[in-house]
N, C-alpha and C positions, 0 to 999 in steps of 0.2 A: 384632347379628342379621344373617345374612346371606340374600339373597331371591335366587330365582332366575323369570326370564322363560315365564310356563307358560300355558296356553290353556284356554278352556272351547270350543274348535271347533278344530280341524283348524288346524296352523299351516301356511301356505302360501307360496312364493315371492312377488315379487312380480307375475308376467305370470300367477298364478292362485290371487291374495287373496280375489277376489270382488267385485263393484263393490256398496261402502256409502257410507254418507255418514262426512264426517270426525268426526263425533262418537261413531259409533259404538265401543268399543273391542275391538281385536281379544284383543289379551292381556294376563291381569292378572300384578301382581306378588304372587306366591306365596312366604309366609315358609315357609322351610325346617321349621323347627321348630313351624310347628303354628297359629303367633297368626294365624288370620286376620284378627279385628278390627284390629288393624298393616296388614294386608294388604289390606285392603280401603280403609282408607284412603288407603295410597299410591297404591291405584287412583285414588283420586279426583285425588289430589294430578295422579297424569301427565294423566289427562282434562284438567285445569282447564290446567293448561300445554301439553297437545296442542293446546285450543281458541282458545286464546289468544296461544300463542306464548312466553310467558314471565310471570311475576310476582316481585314480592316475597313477603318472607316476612307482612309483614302482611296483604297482598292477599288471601293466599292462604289466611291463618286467618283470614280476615274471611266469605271464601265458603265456608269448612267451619265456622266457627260454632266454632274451635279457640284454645285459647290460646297466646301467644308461645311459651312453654314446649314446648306438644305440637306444633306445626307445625314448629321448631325441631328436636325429637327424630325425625321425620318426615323432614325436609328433611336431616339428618344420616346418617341411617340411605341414605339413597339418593345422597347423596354418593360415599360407602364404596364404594357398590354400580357407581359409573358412570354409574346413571342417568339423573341431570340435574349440571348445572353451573351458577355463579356468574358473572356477569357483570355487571360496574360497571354504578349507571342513569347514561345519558347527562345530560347536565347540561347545562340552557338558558338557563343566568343565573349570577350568580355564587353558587357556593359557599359554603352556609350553617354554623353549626356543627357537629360531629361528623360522625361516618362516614359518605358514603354511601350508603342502602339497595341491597343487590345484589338484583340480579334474578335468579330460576331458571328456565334452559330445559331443554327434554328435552335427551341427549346422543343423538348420530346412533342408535346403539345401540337406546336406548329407544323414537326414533323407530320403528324396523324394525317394534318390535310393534305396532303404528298399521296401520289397512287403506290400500290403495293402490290407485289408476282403475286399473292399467293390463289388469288381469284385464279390465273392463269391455270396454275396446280388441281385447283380443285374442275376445273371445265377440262384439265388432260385428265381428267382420274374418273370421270364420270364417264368420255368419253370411253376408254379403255372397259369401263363396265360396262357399258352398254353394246361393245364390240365383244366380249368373251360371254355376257351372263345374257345380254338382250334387253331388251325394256322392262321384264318383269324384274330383273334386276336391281334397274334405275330406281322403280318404283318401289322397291323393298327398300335402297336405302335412304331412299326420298323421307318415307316414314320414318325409318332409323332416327332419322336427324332431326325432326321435332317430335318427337318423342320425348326428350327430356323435358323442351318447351312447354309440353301439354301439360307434365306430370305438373310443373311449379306453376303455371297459370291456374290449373283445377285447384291446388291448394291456394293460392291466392282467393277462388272464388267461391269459397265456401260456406259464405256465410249473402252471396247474392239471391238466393231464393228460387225460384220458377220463372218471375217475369222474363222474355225475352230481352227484353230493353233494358233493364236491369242488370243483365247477366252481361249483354253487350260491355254496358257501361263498367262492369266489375273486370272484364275480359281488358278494356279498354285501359285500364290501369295497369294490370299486371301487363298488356303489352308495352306497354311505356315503362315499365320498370327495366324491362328486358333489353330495353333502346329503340323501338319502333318508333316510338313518338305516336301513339296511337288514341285516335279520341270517338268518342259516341254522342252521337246530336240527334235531336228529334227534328223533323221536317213537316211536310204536309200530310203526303203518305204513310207516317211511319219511323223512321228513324233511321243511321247511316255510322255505320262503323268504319271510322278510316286510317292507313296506316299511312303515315310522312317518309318514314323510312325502312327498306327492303334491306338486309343485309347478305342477300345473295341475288339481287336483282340481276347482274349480269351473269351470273352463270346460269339463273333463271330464264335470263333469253333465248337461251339454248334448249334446257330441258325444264320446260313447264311445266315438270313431274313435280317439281319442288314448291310451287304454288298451289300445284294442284291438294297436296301434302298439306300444307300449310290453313288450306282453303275445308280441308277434312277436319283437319282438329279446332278447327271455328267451329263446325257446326257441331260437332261434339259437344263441345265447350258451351254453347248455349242452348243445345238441346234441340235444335228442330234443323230443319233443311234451311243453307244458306244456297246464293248465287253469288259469283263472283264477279262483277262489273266493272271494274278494272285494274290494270297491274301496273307496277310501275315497270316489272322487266319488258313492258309490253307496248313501254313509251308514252304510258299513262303518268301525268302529275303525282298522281296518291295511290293506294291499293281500295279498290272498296269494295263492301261485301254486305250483298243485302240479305234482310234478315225478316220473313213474315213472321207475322205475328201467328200466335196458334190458331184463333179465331179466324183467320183470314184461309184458313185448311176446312174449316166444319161450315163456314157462313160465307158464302159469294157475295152477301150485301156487304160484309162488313171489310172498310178499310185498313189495307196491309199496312204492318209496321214495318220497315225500311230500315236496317243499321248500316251503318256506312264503316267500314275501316280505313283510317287515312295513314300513311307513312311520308315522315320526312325525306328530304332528298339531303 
């Protein structure tokens, strides 16, 4: 069976996870094909190894109340996957008879989908700016920090042209290079640039300077004035950001193009 790494919240960088506690889990392992009783277990299986640091297999079906057998098929299944890994238990004495019991840690991988302080850090360090420098402050280093973003996306799209929807489309790649997961679609009106994932969405929910930010060097980037239609730090599914067409500025008859930005969760 193969599982793939998937969220019941918004999945986010690590300088904007969100500050939880380590028990909390950010993502479960989702079986492709449907079993989520499997799925739900493995959840359990990473929790008890995130908490802990690592176990046996006995340890580990003793705290799920599982037999050899089913923690085994478990611990197997997540092997395959990369999940976790096997490591010799270190040995304090001399060596008894048969094998001995291997220990399961997460792999770095599995770690990722685990919450992280550092979102915390960055919502105390903005806060503190915005208590000594003010709001224009925030805003200054709001830009700061996609700044660099801008610079690799422009060169990314330098060979997109004039068209709006084009440029969207050129935008919409290099944001997905970056990890947004972000794609460009034509619709009835127009067209829809969307972003699947925010990598500052929760520190976002505090100072919307960083959207706002974000939402400036879009329209940069495609050359005309955009709107922002929704956020994810804002409890919206996706990020998106409409984009008229130039024509749609000189000509009242004519129908506006629409980009949409979408971000993964």
């Amino acid at each position: 069976m193969k599982y793939m790494v998937g969220s019941g919240s918004s999945q986010v960088a690590d300088t904007a996870a969100g500050f939880r506690t380590p028990t909390t889990p950010l993502t479960r392992l989702v079986p492709v094909d449907g079993k989520a009783a499997d799925g739900r277990t493995r959840d359990r299986v990473a929790q008890l190894l995130f908490d802990c640091g690592g176990a046996t297999a006995a340890e580990l079906g003793a705290q799920l109340s599982l037999s050899p057998a089913a923690i085994r098929k478990h611990l197997d299944a997540m092997l395959a996957d990369h999940l976790v890994e096997a490591r010799e238990t270190p040995q304090r004495g001399p060596r008894g008879r048969g094998r001995p019991a291997k220990v399961f840690v997460l792999t770095a991988a599995a770690r990722e989908g685990f919450p992280h302080f550092y979102d915390g850090i960055a919502t105390a360090a903005l806060r503190w700016i915005a208590e000594t420098g003010g709001p224009e402050a925030v805003d200054a280093f709001a830009a700061a920090q996609v700044a660099a973003l801008e610079e690799r996306c422009r060169t990314a799209m330098l060979e997109a042209g004039d068209d709006p929807l084009a440029r969207a489309e050129a935008l919409a790649e290099a944001l997905s290079a970056e990890g947004y997961a972000a794609n460009a679609t034509t619709i009835a009106s127009g067209g829809q640039l969307c972003q699947h994932h925010c990598p500052v969405a929760h520190v976002a929910a505090e100072f919307p300077q960083l959207c706002d930010a974000e939402t400036a060097v879009i329209s940069r980037l495609i050359g005309t004035h955009v709107q922002r239609l929704a956020t994810i730090a804002h409890g919206d599914g996706v990020c998106t950001t409409h984009i008229p067409a130039p024509q749609c500025v000189t000509s009242p008859t004519t129908a506006p193009i629409a980009i949409t930005v979408r971000t993964d969760t």
